[in-house]
N, C-alpha and C positions, 0 to 999 in steps of 0.2 A: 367380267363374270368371275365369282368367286369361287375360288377351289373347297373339293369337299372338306377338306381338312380346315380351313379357314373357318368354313362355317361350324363346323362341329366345336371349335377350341372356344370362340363366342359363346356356343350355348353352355360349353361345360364352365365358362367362368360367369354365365349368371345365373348357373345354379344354384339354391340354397340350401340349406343346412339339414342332414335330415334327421328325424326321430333318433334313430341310433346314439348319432354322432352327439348328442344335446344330451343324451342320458349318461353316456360314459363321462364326456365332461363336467356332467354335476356331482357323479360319484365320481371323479379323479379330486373334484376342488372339495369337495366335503372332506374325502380322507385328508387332502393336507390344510382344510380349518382345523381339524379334529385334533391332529399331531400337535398343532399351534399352541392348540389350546390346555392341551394336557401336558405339553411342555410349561406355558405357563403358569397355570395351577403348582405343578412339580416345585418349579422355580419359587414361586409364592411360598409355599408350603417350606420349603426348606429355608427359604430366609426367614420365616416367620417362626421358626424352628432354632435356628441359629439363634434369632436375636431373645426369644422367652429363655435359650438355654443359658446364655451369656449375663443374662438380666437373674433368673434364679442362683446361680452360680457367685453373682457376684454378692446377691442378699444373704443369700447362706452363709458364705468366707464373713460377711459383716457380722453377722449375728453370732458366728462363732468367736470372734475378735472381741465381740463386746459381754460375752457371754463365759471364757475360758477368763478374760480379763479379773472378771468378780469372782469366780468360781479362785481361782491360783490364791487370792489372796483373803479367803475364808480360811477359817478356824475352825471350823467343822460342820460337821454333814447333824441338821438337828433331826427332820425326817421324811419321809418319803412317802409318794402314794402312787400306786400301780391298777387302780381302778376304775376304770372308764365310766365316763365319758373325759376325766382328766387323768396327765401323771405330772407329778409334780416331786420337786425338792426343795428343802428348805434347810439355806444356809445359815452361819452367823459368823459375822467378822467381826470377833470383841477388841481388836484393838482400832475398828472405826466405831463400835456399838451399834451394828447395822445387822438388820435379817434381811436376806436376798432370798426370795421365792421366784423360782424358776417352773413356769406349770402351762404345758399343752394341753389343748385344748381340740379334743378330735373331731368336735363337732363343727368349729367355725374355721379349723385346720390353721392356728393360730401357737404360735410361742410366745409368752407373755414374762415382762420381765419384770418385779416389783422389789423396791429396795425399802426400807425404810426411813420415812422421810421424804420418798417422790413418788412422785405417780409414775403410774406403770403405764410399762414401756412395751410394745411387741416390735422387737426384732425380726420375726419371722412369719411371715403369710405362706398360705399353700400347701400348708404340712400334712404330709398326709399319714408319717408315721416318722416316731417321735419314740427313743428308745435307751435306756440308762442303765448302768450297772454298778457295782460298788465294789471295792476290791481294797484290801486291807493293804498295798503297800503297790510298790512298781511289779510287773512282773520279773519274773527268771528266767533268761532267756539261756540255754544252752544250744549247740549243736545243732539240735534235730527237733527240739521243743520250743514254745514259751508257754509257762505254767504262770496262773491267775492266781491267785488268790483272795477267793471270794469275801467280803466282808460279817462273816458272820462269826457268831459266838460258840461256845464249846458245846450247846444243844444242835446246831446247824441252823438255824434264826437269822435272819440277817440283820447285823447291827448294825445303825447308821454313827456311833459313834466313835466306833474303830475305824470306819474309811478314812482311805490316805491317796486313795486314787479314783476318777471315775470316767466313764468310760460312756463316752456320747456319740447316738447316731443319730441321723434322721436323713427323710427323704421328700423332697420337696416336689409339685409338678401341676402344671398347666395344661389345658387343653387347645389344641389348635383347628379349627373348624369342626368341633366337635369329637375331636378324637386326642386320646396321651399317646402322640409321635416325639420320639426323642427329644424330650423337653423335660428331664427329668433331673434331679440336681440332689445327689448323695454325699453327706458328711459326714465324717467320725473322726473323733478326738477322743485321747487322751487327757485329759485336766487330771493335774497333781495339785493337791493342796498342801500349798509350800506353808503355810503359817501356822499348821496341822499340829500339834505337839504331841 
């Protein structure tokens, strides 16, 4: 004959599962898909982040390389346009006999490079703001300052024939599932125009 305790441990091990116990474990394994998941996305996200920033970063340095390249070795600054939907500069290099137009383009967020004698070139996609200045020599740098000196004439007009230095920014940037997360890629140079007389 079987002891009371015998028979009870039988029933309590072919008991089944009850309501409760099935509900807490669907919300314990939901919060950890959940976590999973938004870990991955995160992970996603930032690699995808990483590589558009490393990829913009690296277009920009190029188009600056190929863009400060012709600029240095121009002869002067012929003229300039600050009017959107474009801005533009337009060089000349008389001891190649060449005009170099340099002109963004806000709308197709493009910098477009054109020499004379080839087809134009765009170094730069994604631009989303494209930004120039002119300045009639190097700055001055003291102490506590650096003073500019803007390229203009003894009305206060800006002349594009006086420039001896200019002074380039721009900001490039992508989107990543719909959203500008740290994918954004900022340049500024100084170009001196060494051939400048």
């Amino acid at each position: 004959m079987k002891s009371y305790v015998q028979v009870r441990s039988s029933r309590s091990l072919a008991r089944g599962v009850t309501l409760i116990e099935v509900l807490v474990a669907i919300g314990l394994g939901s919060l950890v898909l959940a976590a999973v998941g938004f870990l991955s996305l995160f992970g996603a996200r930032s690699s995808l982040a990483m590589a558009n920033y490393t990829d913009l970063e690296f277009k920009s340095r190029y188009a600056l390389d190929v863009i400060s390249r012709e600029l240095r070795q121009a002869t002067a600054v012929l003229s300039f346009q600050t009017n959107l939907p474009f801005k533009s500069l337009t060089f000349t290099n008389a001891d190649q006999g060449a005009t170099v137009v340099l002109t963004w383009d806000s709308n197709a967020r493009t910098v477009s490079f054109q020499k004379s004698g080839q087809s134009t070139f765009t170094p730069l996609t994604s631009c989303d703001r494209f930004d120039f200045y002119l300045y009639q020599r190097t700055p001055l740098i003291t102490p506590t300052n650096v003073i500019f000196y803007p390229a203009t004439n003894i009305t206060g007009v800006l002349d594009p024939s006086i420039c001896k230095l200019i002074n380039l920014s721009w900001k490039c940037s992508r989107t990543i599932l719909t959203q500008k997360i740290n994918t954004e890629s900022v340049q500024a140079a100084q170009i001196v125009l060494r051939n400048k007389q």
